[in-house]
C-alpha positions as CSV (number, residue, x, y, z in Angstrom):
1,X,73.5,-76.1,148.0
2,X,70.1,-75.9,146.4
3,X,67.9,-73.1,146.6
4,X,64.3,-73.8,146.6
5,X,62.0,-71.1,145.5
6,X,58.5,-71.0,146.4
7,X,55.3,-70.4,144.3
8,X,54.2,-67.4,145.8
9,X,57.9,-66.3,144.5
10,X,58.0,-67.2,141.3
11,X,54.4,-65.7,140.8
12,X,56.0,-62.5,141.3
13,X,58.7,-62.7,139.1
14,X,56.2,-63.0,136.1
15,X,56.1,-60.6,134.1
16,X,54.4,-59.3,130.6
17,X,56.8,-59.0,127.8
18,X,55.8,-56.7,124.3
19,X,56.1,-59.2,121.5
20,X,54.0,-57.6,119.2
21,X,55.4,-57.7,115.2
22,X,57.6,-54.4,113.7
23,X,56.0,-53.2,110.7
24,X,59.8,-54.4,109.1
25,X,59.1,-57.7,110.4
26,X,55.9,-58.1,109.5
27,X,57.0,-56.7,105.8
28,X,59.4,-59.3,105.5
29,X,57.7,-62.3,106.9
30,X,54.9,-61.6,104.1
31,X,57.2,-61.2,101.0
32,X,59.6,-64.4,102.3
33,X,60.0,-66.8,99.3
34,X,59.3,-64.0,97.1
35,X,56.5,-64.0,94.2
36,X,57.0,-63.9,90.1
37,X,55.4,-61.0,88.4
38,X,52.7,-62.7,87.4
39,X,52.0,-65.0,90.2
40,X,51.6,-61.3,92.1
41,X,49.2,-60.1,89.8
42,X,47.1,-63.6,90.1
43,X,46.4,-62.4,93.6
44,X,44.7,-59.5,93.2
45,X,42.9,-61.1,90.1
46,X,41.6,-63.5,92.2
47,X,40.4,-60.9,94.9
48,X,38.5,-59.3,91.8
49,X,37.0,-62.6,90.8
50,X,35.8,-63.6,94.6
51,X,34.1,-60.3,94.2
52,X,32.3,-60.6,90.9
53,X,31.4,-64.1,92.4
54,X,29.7,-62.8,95.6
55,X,28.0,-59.5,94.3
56,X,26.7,-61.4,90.7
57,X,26.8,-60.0,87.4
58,X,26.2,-56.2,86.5
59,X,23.0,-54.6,84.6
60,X,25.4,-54.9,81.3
61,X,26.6,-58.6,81.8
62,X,30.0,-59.6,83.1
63,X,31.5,-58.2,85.7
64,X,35.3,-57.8,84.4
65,X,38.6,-57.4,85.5
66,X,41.2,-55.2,83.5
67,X,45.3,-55.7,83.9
68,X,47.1,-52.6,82.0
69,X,50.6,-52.2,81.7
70,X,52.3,-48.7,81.5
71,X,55.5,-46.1,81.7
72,X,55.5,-43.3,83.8
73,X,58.9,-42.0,82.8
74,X,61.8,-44.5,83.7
75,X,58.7,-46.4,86.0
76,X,57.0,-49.5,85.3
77,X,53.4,-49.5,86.5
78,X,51.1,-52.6,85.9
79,X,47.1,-51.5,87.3
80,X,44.5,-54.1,88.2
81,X,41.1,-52.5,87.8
82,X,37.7,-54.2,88.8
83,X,34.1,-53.6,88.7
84,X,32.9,-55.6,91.2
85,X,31.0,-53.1,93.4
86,X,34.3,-51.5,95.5
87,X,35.2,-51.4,99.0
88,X,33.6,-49.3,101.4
89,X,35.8,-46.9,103.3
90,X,35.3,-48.3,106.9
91,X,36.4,-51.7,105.7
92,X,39.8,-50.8,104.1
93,X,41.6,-52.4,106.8
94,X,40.8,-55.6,104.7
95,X,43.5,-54.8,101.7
96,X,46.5,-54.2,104.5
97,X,45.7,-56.1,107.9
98,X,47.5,-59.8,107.5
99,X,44.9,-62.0,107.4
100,X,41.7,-60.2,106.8
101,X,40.1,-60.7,103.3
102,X,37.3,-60.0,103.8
103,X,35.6,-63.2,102.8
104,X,34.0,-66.5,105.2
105,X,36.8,-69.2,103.8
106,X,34.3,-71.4,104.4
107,X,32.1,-69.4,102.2
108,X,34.5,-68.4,99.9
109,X,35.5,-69.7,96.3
110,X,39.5,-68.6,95.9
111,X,40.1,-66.2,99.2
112,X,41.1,-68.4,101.7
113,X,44.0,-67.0,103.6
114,X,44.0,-63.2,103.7
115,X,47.4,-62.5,102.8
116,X,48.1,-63.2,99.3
117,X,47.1,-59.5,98.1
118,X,49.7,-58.1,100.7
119,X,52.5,-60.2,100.1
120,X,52.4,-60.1,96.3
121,X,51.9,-56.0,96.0
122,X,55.0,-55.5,98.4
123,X,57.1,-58.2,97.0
124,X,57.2,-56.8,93.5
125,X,56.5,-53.2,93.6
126,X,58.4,-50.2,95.7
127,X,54.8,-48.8,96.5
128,X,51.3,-50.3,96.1
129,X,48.4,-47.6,95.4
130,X,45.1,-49.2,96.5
131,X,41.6,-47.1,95.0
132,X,38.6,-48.1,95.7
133,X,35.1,-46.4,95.3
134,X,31.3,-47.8,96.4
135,X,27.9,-46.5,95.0
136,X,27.4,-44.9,97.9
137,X,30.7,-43.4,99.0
138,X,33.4,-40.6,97.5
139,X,36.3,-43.1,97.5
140,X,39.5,-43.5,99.5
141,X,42.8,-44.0,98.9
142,X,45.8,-46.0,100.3
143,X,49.3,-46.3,100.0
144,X,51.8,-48.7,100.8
145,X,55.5,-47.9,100.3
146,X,58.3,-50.0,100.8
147,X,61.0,-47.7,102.4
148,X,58.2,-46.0,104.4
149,X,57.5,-49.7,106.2
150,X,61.1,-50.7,106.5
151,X,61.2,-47.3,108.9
152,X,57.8,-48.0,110.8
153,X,57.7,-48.9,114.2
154,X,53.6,-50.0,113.7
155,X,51.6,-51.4,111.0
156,X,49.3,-48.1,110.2
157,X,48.2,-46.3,107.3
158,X,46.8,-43.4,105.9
159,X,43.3,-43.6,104.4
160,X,42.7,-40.8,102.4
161,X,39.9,-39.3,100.2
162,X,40.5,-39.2,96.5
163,X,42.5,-36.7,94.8
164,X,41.6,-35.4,90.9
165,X,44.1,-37.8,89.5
166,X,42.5,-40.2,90.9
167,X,39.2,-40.6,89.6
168,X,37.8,-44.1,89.1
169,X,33.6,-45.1,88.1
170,X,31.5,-45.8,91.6
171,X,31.4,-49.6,92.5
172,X,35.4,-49.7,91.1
173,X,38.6,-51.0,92.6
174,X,41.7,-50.2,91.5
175,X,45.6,-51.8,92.4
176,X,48.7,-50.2,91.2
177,X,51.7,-51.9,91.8
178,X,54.8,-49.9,90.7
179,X,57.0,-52.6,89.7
180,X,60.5,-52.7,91.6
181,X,62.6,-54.6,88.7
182,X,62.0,-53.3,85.0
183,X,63.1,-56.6,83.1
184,X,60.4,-58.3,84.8
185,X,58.0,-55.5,83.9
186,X,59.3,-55.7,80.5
187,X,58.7,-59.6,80.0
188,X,55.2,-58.9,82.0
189,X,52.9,-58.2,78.6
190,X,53.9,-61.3,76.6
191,X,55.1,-63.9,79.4
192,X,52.5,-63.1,82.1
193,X,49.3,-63.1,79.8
194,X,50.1,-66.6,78.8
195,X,50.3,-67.2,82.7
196,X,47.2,-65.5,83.2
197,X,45.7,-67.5,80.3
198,X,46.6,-70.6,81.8
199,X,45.3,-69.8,85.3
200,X,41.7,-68.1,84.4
201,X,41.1,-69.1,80.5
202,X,38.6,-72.0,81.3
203,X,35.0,-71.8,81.4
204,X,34.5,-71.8,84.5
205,X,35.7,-68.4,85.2
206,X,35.3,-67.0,81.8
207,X,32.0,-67.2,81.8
208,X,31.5,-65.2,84.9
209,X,33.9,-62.8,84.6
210,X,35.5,-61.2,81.4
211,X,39.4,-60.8,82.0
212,X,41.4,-58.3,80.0
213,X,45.1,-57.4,79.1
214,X,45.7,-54.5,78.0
215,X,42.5,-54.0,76.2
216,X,41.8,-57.6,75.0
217,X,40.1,-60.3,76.4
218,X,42.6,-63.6,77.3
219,X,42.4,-66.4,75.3
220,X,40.2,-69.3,76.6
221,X,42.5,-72.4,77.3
222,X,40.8,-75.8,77.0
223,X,42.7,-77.9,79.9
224,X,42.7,-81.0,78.0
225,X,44.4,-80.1,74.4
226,X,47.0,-82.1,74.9
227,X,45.2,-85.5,76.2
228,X,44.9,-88.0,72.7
229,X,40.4,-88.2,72.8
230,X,38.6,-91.1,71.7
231,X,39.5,-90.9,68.0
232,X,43.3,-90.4,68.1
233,X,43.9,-92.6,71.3
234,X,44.7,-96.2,70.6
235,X,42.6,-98.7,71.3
236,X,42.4,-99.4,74.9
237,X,44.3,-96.0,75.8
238,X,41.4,-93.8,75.0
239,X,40.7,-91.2,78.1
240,X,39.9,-92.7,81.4
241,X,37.1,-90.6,83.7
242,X,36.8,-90.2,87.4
243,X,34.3,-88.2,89.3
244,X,32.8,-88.8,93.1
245,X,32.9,-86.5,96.5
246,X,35.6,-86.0,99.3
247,X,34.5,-85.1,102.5
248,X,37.9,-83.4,104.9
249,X,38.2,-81.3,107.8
250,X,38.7,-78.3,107.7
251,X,39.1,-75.7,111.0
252,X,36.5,-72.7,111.4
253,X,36.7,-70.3,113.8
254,X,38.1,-72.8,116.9
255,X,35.4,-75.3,115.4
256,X,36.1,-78.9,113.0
257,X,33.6,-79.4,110.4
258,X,33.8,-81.4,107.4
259,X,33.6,-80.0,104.2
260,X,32.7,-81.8,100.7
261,X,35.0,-81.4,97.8
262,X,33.5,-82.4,94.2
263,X,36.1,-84.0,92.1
264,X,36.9,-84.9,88.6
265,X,39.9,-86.9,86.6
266,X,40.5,-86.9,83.5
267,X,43.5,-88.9,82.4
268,X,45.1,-90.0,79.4
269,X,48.1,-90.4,76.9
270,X,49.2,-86.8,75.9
271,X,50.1,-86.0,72.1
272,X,54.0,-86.0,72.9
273,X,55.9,-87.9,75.4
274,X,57.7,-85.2,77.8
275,X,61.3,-85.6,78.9
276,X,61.7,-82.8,80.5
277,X,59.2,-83.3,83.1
278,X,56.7,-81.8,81.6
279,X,54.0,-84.5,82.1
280,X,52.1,-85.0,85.4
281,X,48.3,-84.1,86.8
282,X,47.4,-80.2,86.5
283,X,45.1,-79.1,89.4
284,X,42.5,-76.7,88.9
285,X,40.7,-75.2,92.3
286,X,37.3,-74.1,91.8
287,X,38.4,-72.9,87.9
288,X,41.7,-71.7,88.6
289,X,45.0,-73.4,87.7
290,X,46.8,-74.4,91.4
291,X,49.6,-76.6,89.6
292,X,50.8,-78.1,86.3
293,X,52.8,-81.1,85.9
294,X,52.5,-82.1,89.5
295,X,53.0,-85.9,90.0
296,X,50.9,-86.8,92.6
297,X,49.3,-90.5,92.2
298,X,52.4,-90.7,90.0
299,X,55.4,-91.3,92.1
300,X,55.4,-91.5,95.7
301,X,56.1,-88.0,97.3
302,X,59.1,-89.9,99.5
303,X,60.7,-91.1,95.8
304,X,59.8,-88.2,93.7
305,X,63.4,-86.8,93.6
306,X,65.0,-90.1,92.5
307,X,62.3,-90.8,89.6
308,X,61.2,-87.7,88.4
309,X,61.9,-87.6,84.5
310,X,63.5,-90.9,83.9
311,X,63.6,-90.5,80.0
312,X,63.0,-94.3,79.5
313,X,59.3,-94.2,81.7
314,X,56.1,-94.8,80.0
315,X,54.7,-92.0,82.1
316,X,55.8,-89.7,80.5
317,X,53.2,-90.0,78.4
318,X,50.7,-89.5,81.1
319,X,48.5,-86.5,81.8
320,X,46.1,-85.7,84.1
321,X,43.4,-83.2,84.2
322,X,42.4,-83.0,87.9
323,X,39.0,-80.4,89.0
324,X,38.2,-79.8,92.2
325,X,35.1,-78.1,93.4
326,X,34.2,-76.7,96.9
327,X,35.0,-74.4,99.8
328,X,38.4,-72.3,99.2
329,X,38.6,-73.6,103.1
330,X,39.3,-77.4,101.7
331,X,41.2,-76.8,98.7
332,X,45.2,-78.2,99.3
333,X,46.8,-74.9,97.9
334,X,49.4,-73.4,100.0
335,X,48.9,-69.8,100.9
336,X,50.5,-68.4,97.9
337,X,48.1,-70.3,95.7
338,X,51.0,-71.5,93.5
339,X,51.9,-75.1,94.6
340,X,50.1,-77.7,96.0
341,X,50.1,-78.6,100.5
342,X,50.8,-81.8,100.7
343,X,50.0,-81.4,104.5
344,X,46.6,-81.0,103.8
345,X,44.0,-83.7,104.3
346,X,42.4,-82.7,101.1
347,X,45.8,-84.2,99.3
348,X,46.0,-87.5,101.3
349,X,42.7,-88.0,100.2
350,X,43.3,-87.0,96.7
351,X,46.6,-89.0,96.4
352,X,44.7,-92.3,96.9
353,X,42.3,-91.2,94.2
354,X,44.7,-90.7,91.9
355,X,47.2,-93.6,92.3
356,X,44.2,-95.8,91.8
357,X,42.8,-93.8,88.6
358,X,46.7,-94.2,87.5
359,X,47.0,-97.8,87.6
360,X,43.4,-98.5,86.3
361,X,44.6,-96.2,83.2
362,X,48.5,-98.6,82.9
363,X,46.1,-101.2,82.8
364,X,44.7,-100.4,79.9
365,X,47.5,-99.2,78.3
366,X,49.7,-102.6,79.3
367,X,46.8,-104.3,77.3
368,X,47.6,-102.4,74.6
369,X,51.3,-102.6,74.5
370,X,50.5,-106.7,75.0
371,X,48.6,-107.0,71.4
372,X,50.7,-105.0,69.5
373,X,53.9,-107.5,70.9
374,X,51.8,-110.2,70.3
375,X,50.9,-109.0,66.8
376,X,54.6,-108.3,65.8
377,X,56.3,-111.2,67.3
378,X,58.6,-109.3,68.8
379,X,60.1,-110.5,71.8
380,X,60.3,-106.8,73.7
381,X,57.7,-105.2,74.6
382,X,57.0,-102.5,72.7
383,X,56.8,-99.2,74.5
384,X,54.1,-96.5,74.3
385,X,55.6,-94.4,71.5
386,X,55.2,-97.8,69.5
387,X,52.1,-98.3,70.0
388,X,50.7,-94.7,69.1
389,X,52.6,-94.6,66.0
390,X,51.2,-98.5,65.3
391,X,47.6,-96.7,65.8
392,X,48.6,-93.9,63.6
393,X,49.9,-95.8,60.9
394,X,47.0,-98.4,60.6
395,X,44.4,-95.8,61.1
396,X,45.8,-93.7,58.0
397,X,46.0,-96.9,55.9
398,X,42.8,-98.1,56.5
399,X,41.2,-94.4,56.2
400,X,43.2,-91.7,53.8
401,X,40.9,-89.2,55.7
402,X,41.7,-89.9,59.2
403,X,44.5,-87.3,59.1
404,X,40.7,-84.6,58.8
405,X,39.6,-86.4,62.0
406,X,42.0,-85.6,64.4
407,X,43.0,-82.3,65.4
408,X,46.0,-79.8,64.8
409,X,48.4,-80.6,67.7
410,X,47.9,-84.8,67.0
411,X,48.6,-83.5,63.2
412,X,51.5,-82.2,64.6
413,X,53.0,-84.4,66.6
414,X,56.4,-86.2,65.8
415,X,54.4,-90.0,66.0
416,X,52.0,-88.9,63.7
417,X,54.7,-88.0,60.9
418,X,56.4,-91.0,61.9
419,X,53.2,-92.7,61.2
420,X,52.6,-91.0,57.9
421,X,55.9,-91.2,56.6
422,X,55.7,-95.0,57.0
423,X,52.1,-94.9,55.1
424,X,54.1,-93.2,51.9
425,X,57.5,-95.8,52.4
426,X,54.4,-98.3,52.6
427,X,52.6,-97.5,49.2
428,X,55.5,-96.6,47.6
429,X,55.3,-93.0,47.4
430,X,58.7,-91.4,48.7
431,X,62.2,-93.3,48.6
432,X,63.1,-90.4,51.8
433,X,65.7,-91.8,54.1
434,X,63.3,-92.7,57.4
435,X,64.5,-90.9,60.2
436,X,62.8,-93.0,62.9
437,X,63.0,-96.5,63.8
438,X,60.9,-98.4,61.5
439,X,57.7,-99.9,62.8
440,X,57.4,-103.5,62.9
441,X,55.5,-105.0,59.9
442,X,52.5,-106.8,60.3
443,X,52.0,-110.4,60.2
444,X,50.5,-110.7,56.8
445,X,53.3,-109.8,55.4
446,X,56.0,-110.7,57.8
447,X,58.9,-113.5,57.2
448,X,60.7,-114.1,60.2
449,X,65.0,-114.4,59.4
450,X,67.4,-115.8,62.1
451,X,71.5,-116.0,62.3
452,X,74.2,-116.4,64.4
453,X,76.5,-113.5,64.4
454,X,79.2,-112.5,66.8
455,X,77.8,-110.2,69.7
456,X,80.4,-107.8,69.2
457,X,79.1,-106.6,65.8
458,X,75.5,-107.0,66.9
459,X,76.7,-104.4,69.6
460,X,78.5,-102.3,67.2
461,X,75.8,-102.2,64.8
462,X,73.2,-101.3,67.7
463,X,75.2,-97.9,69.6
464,X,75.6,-96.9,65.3
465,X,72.2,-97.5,64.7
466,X,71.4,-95.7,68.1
467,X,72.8,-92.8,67.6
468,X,71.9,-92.1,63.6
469,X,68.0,-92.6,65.2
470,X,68.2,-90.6,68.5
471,X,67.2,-94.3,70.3
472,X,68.9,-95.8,73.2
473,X,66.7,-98.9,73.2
474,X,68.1,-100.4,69.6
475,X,66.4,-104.8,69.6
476,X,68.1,-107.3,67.6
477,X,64.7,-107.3,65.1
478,X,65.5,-103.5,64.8
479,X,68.7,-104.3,63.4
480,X,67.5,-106.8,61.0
481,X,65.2,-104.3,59.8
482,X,67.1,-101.5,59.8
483,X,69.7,-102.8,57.8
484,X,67.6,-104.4,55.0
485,X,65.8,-100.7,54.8
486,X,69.2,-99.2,54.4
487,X,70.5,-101.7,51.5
488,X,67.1,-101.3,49.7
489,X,67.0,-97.6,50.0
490,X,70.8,-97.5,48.8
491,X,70.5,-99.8,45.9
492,X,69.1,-97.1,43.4
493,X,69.8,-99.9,40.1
């Protein structure tokens, strides 16, 4: 039997059903995935750094923001200060309502979402304290505590005026987070300002705003330091440059409009080979660190977990310094604004970029690596370790000062004592056991030797050889050379 209802019918059995969020859901939706210490702090530095942005510099200079960390008995308290004008009283809704920042994300430099402020405070701390004070206003006060929301039935709060304790200057904000777990609070002051040195320490936000840990101003970071420049880099591996516009889409209030993005690539050999995937392209978003070591335009995304860190790649010499310009709107951060979103159109578009860039730069350094086989003889092709320390080594010889030329981390660097301590063996000035592979000589003073001799001690020879040198790529010319530095170096008479 079938029963056949008609539409009149089902019209009346519509009905209007209450979905709106708990104040415990909505807590726990916003601190899923959870935050670091420091990554929660980030968000309310970047609030204060939108702010200093939009209302300019004060009479003195700078506008600044001020991190503190401090006990209140068994408590951990870390404060975020500001003074980038404050928050008047009837827009307070802005530092708890999910998705409210306050900013046009279309206008705005870093605020895009609205929610990172929320999350982060109420992931980390049992209760957030958020002061803030206009020229114009007494101040108000509000507080957000944990156990209070997990009882809720609505998402309200309490503003209130300021109390004597307190007190903070007119046109000051103030956030403090009282930090759930005390290890991490502990770790905070040496572990999070090198985080926050990291994200903020380049020029482009350091010269707009001064940021300060307890008391001192963060080290500037130059994003580069570990890319070999012009001097150090071998010849065809010096630095390769990209710059031009993206335009993507990007979705305003129920509208599309395209947005332009200005980007620029640096990318080049770092001063150390990293085999612990610590090599890649680090993103920076309108001055701030979004990402290091990310390997997009490296390895396709589909691949990524099956290559990642293969200790025998030549890119893992590879680093790229990626700046991107524009509308916090177009940027491809996620809404933490700790990884990259590879579903936005900004990446797609960025991805193509940089897998071109990427190649053009292998090129170069293929070119390389070609002259310095062809100049050895060597049948293999040497890899990019070889030809740095090749660099290295003819550089010193041909200049004694060149070590003055390049800077402290190339100093440093394992090739460039390998390099050096080939220079003394060279002239004669140490009879130190070598602890590397020995460069191959060059052809002016090359004779080339050749002999049968059973595989089995040619592989024996090789897995010894191997493992005295840390080297799992051991040629038959390494052997040859290898074992005529060891009988030299042993015969003392």
């Amino acid at each position: 039997m079938v029963t056949v209802i008609r539409q009149e019918e089902r019209e009346k059995q519509e009905e209007t059903i209450d979905a709106t969020p708990t104040a415990k859901g909505t807590f726990l939706a916003l601190i899923r995935g959870g935050y670091t210490l420091p990554d929660a702090v980030a968000e309310y530095v970047d609030n204060s750094i939108e702010q200093a942005r939009i209302i300019g510099p004060s009479k003195d200079g700078n506008r600044r923001v001020e991190i503190q960390t401090k006990t209140e008995g068994s408590e951990g308290i870390i404060e975020i200060y500001d003074n980038c004008g404050g928050c008047a009283r009837n827009d307070a809704v802005r530092f708890v309502r999910p998705g409210e920042s306050g900013v046009n994300p279309a206008e705005g430099n870093i605020s895009r979402f609205g929610i990172g402020g929320k999350a982060a405070g109420l992931a980390v701390s049992s209760s957030v304290e958020i002061i803030s004070r206009t020229h114009s206003e007494e101040g108000w006060k509000i507080v957000l505590d944990r156990e209070d929301i997990l009882n809720k039935s609505d998402w309200k709060f309490k503003v209130t005026g300021l109390t004597r304790g307190d007190t903070i200057p007119e046109g000051g904000t103030k956030i403090r987070l009282h930090i759930l777990n005390f290890s991490d609070f502990q770790s905070f002051p040496i572990n999070g300002k090198l985080e926050l040195e990291q994200r903020y320490g380049i020029a482009d936000l350091t010269s707009k705003v001064d940021i300060l840990f307890n008391g001192e101003k963060i080290n500037t970071a130059d994003p580069e330091a570990d890319i070999l420049n012009e001097v150090e880099a071998p010849e065809h591996c010096d630095p390769l440059e990209v710059k031009g516009h993206i335009r993507v889409p990007t979705r305003e209030k129920n509208e599309t409009k395209t947005r332009e993005i200005y980007i620029r690539i640096k990318i080049g050999l770092m001063t150390e080979g990293s085999r612990i995937n610590k090599f890649g392209m680090n993103i920076y978003c309108n001055g701030r660190l979004l990402v290091k070591d990310n390997k997009i335009g490296i390895y396709d995304k589909n691949l990524l977990d099956e290559k990642i860190g293969h200790a025998g790649s030549q890119l893992i010499w590879l680093r790229g310094i990626v700046y991107l310009n524009g509308p916090a709107e177009a940027m491809p951060w996620n809404s933490r604004k700790n990884d990259i979103d590879i579903s936005s159109p900004t990446y797609a578009k960025l991805e193509q970029i940089l897998k071109k860039a990427v190649d053009d730069f292998m090129e170069k350094v293929a070119d390389a690596k070609k002259e310095l086989k062809d100049l050895t003889g060597e049948k293999r092709l040497p890899d990019i370790r070889d030809v740095i320390v090749s660099h290295y080594y003819k550089e010193i010889l041909k200049d004694r000062n060149y070590e003055n030329k390049v800077r402290e981390i190339v100093r440093h660097s394992r090739p460039f004592s390998e390099a050096k301590k080939k220079v003394l063996q060279h002239s004669g000035d140490t009879k130190e056991e070598p602890h590397e592979v020995p460069i191959p000589p060059h052809n002016d003073t090359t004779t080339y030797l050749a002999a049968s001799v059973e595989n089995y001690k040619i592989e024996k020879v090789k897995k010894k050889i191997g493992r005295a040198y840390g080297k799992s790529n051991i040629s038959n010319a390494d052997v040859v050379r290898i074992t005529l530095e060891h009988y030299l170096n042993c015969d003392r008479t």
